[in-house]
N, C-alpha and C positions, 0 to 999 in steps of 0.2 A: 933497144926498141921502145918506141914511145907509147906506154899502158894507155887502153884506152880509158877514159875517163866519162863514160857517156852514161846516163842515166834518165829513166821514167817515172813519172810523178802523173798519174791517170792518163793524160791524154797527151800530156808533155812530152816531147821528147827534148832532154837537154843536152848540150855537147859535156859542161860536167857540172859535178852535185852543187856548184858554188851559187848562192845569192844575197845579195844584200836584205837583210831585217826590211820590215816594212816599220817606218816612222825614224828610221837613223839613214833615210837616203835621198829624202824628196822625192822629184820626178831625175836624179843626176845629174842637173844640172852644174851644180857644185864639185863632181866628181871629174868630169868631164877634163879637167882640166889635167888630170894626174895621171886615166891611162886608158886605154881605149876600152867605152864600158860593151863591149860588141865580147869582149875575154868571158863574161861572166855567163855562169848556166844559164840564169834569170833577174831579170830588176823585179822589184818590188817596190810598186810605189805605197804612198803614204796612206794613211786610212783615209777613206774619202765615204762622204756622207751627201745627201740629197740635196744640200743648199749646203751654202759658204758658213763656215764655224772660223767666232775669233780664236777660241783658244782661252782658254784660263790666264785669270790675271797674274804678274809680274809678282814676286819670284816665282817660278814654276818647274827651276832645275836647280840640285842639288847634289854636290858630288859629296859620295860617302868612302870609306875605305873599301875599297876592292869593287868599288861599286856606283852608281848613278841613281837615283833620285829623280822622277821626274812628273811630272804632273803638265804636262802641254794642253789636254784637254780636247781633242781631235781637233786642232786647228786645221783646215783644209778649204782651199779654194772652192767645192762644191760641185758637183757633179759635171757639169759642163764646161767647167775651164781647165777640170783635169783631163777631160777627152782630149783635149787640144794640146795637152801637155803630152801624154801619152800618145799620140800620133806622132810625136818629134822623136820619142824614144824607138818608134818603130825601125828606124833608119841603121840600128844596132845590129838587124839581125838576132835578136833572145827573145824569148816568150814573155813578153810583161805581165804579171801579175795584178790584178788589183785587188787591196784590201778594203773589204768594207765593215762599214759602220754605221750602227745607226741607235734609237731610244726606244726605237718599237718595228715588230714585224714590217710594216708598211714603209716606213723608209730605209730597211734593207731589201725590201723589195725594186722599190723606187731605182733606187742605184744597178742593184744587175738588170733589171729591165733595159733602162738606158744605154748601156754599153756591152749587153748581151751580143749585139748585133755588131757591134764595133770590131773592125779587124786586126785594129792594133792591140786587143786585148785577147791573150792568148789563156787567162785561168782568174779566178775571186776566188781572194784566202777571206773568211768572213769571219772577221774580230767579234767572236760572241763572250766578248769581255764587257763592254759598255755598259752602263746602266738603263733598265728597263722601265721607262718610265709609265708605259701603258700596263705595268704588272705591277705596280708595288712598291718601284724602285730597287727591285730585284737584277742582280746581273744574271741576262742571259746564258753565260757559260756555268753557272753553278745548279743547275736543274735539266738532268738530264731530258725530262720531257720538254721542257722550253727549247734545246737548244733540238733534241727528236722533229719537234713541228717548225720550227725553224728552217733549217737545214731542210727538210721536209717539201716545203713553199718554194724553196728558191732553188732545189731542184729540177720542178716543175718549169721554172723559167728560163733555163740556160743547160745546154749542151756541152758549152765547155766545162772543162775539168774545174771543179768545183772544193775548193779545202775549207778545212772548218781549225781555226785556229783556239788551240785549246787553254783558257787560265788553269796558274797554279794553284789556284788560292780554292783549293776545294779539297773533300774529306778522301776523295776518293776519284781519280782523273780517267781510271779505267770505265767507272758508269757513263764519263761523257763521252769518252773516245767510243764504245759502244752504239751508243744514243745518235750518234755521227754518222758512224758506218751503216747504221740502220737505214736512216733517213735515205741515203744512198751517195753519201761525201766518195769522192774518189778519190783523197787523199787527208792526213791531219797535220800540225805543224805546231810545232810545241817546243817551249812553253812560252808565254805571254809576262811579263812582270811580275813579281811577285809584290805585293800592296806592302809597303813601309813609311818609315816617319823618320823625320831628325828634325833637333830641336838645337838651335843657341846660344850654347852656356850664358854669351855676355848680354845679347838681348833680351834670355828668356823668353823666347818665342818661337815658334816652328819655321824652319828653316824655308815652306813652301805654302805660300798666302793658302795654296788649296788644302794645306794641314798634312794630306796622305799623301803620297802619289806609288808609281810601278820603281819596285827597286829591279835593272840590268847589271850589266858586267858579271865578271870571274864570282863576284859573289855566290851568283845563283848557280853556275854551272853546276855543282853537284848534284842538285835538286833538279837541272833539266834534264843530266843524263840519267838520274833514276825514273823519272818519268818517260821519257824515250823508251827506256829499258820494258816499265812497266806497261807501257800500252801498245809498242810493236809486238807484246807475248800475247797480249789478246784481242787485238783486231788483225784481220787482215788487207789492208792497206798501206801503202807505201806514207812515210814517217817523214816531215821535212825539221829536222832538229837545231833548234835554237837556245839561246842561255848560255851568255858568257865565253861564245868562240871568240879566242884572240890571236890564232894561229893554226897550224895544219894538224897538231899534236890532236890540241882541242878538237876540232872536227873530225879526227879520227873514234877520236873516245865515241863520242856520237854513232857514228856509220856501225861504227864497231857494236855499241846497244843495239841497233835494229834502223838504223834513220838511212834511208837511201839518200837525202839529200841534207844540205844547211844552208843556214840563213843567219849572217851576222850582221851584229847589231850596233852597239855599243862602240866595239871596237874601232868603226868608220869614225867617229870623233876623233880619236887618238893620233889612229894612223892609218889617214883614207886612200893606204895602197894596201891594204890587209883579205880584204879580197883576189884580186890576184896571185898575193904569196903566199894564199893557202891552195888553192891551185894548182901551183907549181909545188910545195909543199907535198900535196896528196901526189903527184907526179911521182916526184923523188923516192918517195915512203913505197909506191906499186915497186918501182925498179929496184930499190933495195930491196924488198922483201918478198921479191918474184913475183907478185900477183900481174896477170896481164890486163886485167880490165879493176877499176875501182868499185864495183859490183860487188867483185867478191868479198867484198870487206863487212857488207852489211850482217849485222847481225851474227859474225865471225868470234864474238864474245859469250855469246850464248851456247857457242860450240866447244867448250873447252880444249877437248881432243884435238881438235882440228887449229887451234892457235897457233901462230907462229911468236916468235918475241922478234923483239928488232929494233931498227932506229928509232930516231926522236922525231920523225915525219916533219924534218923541215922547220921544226918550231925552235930549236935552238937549248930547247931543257932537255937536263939531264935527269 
């Protein structure tokens, strides 16, 4: 019997937890080619901000062991051309996400305004990573009151299911995930890059013009499912978990801390059928391990008693 696989995220209903990262898929066009993207729970497109962004200058990606390096710099088309992008992906059948961005309150406003009303936009995951430049130069996600009135604002303006995308790079992830749920977020999705550097050896000089950028991949996964873990124990909100999925094993670990849903990233470089065969992954992993809906997986880790042990959920490690 085939488990169901069906899952909600505020106002979402998806057919299953799977989605592509926002900023490792575009609008899918590029994927398009490989398998039919209508399989996946949700798209996610790219961060999009109020006007067209070039992007940080050239080098801007960098591959590290176990890991990516990257400094894009929200390169994005700007609010209007991604409408028109996003009306194409409606033809899918899945709930498109958009992610936003922006340097101050006002053009995160800007952006859900615009597409509040848009039918092909089914939820805004809002990247309050950016830097704030009407504050100080302060990033939005590292002060829980900025991201509290944030979150706050753009409530006010959209009905649809509204997530707030949470960075790693703070003392303590639980004060933001709070300050979120507060505001009235109906869902979190975590985690965001971690900030790193590489440098070199034979040039002597940093590997990415911009010096920092977000390190992704296997790297971080440890660090996302401890956060996963740690802020599905204190908010009550549905979890969408990111960091370093590269397979069904992966996404399980996830579900398993507390994440109803995922979102992979990274691993679309590699090998951009990796979405689907975790999937069918997660499929496999219910029928082996009796579960009849992928539901019951959430937060299953937390439960010790109630663990089951089992297969390798489709990923292939042992």
């Amino acid at each position: 019997m085939q488990p169901d696989l069906s899952v909600k995220i505020g106002r979402l209903e998806l057919k299953n937890p799977v989605m592509p990262a926002s900023g490792c898929f575009g609008y899918g066009e590029e994927y398009e080619q490989f398998y039919d993207l209508g399989r996946l729970g949700a798209i996610v497109v790219k961060g999009t901000t109020a006007e067209a962004r070039p992007g940080n200058p050239a080098p801007r990606v960098a591959e590290t062991p176990a890991g990516l390096l990257n400094a894009i710099g929200l390169q994005n088309p700007g609010t209007e051309e991604a409408r028109l992008k996003i009306r194409r992906l409606a033809r899918y059948g899945v709930p498109v996400i958009v992610n936003v961005a922006g340097h101050n309150t006002a053009e995160y406003c800007s952006v859900v305004e615009a597409l509040s009303a848009e039918t092909a936009v089914a939820a805004f995951e809002i990247n309050v990573s950016c830097p704030n430049v009407a504050e100080g130069g302060l990033s939005f996600g590292t002060d829980p009151r900025t991201v509290f009135r944030l979150a706050g604002e753009l409530r006010k303006l959209t009905e649809k299911t509204l997530i707030v995308k949470l960075t790693p790079n703070v003392t303590d992830i639980t004060e933001i995930a709070r300050a979120a749920a507060e505001a009235g977020a109906d869902a979190l999705s975590l985690i965001n890059t971690l900030l790193g550097m590489a440098i070199d050896t034979r040039s002597r000089r940093p590997l990415l013009a911009n010096l920092t950028g977000g390190l992704s991949g296997p790297a971080v996964k440890p660090v996302a499912v401890r956060m996963v873990w740690q802020v599905a124990g204190c908010v009550d909100l549905p979890v969408i978990g990111m960091g370093g999925i590269c397979c069904a094993n992966d996404a399980l670990e996830f579900m398993l801390a507390g994440a109803s849903a995922v979102a992979v990233g990274t691993a679309n470089f590699s090998n951009p059928l990796v979405c689907p065969e975790i999937i069918d992954g997660l499929a496999v992993y219910c029928r082996e391990q009796g579960f009849s809906a992928v539901r019951e997986l959430v937060g299953l880790a937390r439960r010790p008693a109630a663990h089951k042990a089992g297969g390798t959920g489709g990923c292939g490690r042992k």
